[in-house]
C-alpha positions, 0 to 999 in steps of 0.5 A: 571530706568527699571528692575534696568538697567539706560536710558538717554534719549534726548528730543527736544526743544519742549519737545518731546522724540528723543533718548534713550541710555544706561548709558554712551553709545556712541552718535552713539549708540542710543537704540532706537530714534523717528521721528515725523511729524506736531508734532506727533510721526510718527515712532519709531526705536529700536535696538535688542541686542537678547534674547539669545539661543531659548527654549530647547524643546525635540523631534517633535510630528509630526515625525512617531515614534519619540515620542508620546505626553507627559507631558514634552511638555506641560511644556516645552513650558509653560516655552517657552511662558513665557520666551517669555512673559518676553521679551515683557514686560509681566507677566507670566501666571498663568497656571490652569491646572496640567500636571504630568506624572500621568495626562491625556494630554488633550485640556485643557492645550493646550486651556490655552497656546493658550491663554497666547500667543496669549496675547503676540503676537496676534491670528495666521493670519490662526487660529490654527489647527482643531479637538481640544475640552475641555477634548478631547485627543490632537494632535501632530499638537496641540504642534508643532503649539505652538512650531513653534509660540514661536520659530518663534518670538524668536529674537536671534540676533541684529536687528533693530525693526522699528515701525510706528505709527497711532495717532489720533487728540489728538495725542495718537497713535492708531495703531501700524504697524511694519515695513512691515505694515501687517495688521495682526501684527498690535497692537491697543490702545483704551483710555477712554476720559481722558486716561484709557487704554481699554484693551482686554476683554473690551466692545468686544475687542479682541486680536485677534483684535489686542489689546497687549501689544506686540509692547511696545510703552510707549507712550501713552495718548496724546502722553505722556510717560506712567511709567510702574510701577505707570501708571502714564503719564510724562507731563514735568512739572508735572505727570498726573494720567488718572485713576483720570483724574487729575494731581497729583502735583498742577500747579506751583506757583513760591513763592519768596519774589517778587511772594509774594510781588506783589500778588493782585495788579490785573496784571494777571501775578503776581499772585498765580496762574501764569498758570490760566486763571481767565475768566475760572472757570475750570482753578482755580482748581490747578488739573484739566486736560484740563479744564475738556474738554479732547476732545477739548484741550491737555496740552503739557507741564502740565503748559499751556493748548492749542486748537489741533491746538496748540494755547491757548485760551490767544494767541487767544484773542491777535490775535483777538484784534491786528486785531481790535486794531487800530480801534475805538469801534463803526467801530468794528461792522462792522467786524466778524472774524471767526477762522478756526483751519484747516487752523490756519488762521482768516477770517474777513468779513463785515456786516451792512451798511458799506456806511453809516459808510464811510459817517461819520469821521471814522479812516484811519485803517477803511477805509484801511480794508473795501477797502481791504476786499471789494476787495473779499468779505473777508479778510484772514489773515494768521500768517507770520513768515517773511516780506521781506520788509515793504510794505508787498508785499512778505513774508514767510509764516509759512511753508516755502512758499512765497506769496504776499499781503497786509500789516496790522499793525496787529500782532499774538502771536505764540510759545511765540514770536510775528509774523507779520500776513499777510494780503492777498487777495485771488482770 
């Protein structure tokens, strides 16, 4: 609910924000619908049904001998901006200068609604017209400027607005470009390490930079929807409040006679904290964010916190001791493995004597991972989302490519299912 006005919205299976309708609305008739790319909201698009009629505002300075300045153009296109303001979603400005018949028109007034409109839609791309001072008399070119600004951004009639949007490796979108990509529309977002907004006027930026609130993107910090009204940020399970850095709801615990039951009999996934990790002392705070470490983790759904590549720690150590499961605890020494999070792909390599340990009774796995991983000096494997046949000579890997290689009993936990990883030679 917003402004008393009812929206659906449409999320995907990932939890990710794809449409948004008015109550009882047509299929066909989204108000506004998200396209993402990897994972991260790449471009929105929204429908305009149109402010109504523009401002009235009387006369043009700028005509010989139409009119002088007079104190009715100065409230006039107050009451323009601010209608102006109220569409994008701001407050009005608190006006501090008096304009009466009886007051001077000085550069104060029109200094102020520079100001408030520039808030709005950001400094003109050529600046504003020369030769006005504090306390200085105007000029019509003062007004009209205003005038035009105002009248040029009014939207009277339906259209579709199409947004595309920057994010960095958080997934918090940064730069907001519309749809001719003019670097002198753009909008930026700056955020403190656990998500509070900088706005303009903070640590030198300015709105001229580009720092508005004009382009309303709701989403906000790691790319989660930001409650206008409480400033708080929708995490699917739970809200999270970026001024405190915590969440402000504990992390669930399902309760139940059987939940209760089994507490304490040492299975990890039996007990009253079913999302903590017990090896991770941050994790047992019920509040916490991310561990504490909003940099290197995000929290996709306010249950389960994952590395930026996607993968949680849990998942991790599961792929690793997979890979080495076959193998007995003194062969294990002969192998490093090394994640990379660019490629999502584990890196196995040889150290020490491995010849002395081939002399001695080893396993077959042992023997069958030094032949491969001596064949280039290291051994890549990769999450496979499909083999075509049980030798491992062909399978699909995770974006859809086909490759050949080697095959490993060796296996990786992603999105919740197991996966064969492919073990490959490259050359």
């Amino acid at each position: 609910m917003s402004d008393a006005l009812e929206t659906w919205q449409v999320h995907g299976l990932g939890g990710e924000l794809i449409a948004e309708y008015s109550a009882n609305a047509s299929a066909s008739s989204p108000q506004k619908e998200y396209g993402y790319r990897n994972g991260q909201l790449l471009v929105t698009a929204t429908v305009t049904s149109g402010w109504g009629s523009a401002p009235v505002l009387h006369d043009n300075p700028l005509v010989v001998s139409e009119t002088t300045v007079q104190a009715r153009h100065i409230t006039e296109l107050r009451d323009a901006i601010n209608a102006l303001r109220s569409h994008l979603n701001m407050s009005p400005y608190s006006w501090q200068y008096s304009v009466t018949t009886n007051d001077w028109v000085t550069a104060n007034p029109i200094l102020e609604m520079r100001i408030a409109l520039d808030q709005a839609l950001g400094a003109p791309t050529n600046g504003y017209a020369s030769g006005l001072a504090t306390d200085q008399l105007v000029m019509a070119v003062h007004i009209q400027e205003l005038r035009d600004r105002v009248l040029a951004a009014w939207t009277s009639g339906s259209s579709t607005q199409i947004q595309w949007l920057v994010s960095d490796q958080l997934g918090t979108p940064r730069m907001i470009f519309d749809q001719n990509g003019s670097l002198a529309n753009v909008s930026r977002h700056d955020y403190l390490p656990f998500g509070e907004e900088l706005f303009s006027g903070t640590g030198g930026r300015t709105s001229g930079q580009g720092y508005t609130l004009s382009d309303k993107v709701r989403q906000k910090f790691t790319q989660k929807e930001r409650d206008n009204e409480t400033g708080l940020d929708y995490f699917l399970a739970r809200y999270y409040s970026s001024m405190r850095g915590r969440f402000t709801s504990p992390d669930e615990f399902r309760g139940g006679p059987r939940e209760l039951f089994v507490l304490g009999s040492g299975d990890p996934k039996k007990q009253a904290l079913p999302y903590a990790e017990l090896t991770e002392p941050q994790s047992l705070n019920k509040y916490q964010y991310c561990y504490n470490n909003p940099l290197r983790y995000i929290d996709p759904d306010g249950h389960r916190i994952r590395y930026l590549d996607g993968q949680t720690e849990e998942e991790r150590r599961e792929a690793r001791g997979r890979l080495m499961a076959d193998l007995a605890k003194n062969e294990r020494k002969y192998f490093t493995i090394k994640y990379d999070k660019n490629t999502h792909e584990y890196t196995l390599a040889l150290k020490g004597d491995v010849n002395k340990a081939l002399s001695q009774n080893h396993t077959a796995a042992f023997a069958h991972l030094v032949e491969t991983v001596r064949a280039t000096a290291t051994l890549r494997l990769g999450i496979a989302s499909t083999f075509s046949d049980k030798s491992g000579t062909s399978y699909t890997t995770a974006d859809g490519q086909q490759a050949h290689g080697r095959y490993t009993d060796c296996w990786a936990k992603q999105n919740g299912n197991w996966l064969a990883v492919s073990a490959h030679v490259s050359r």
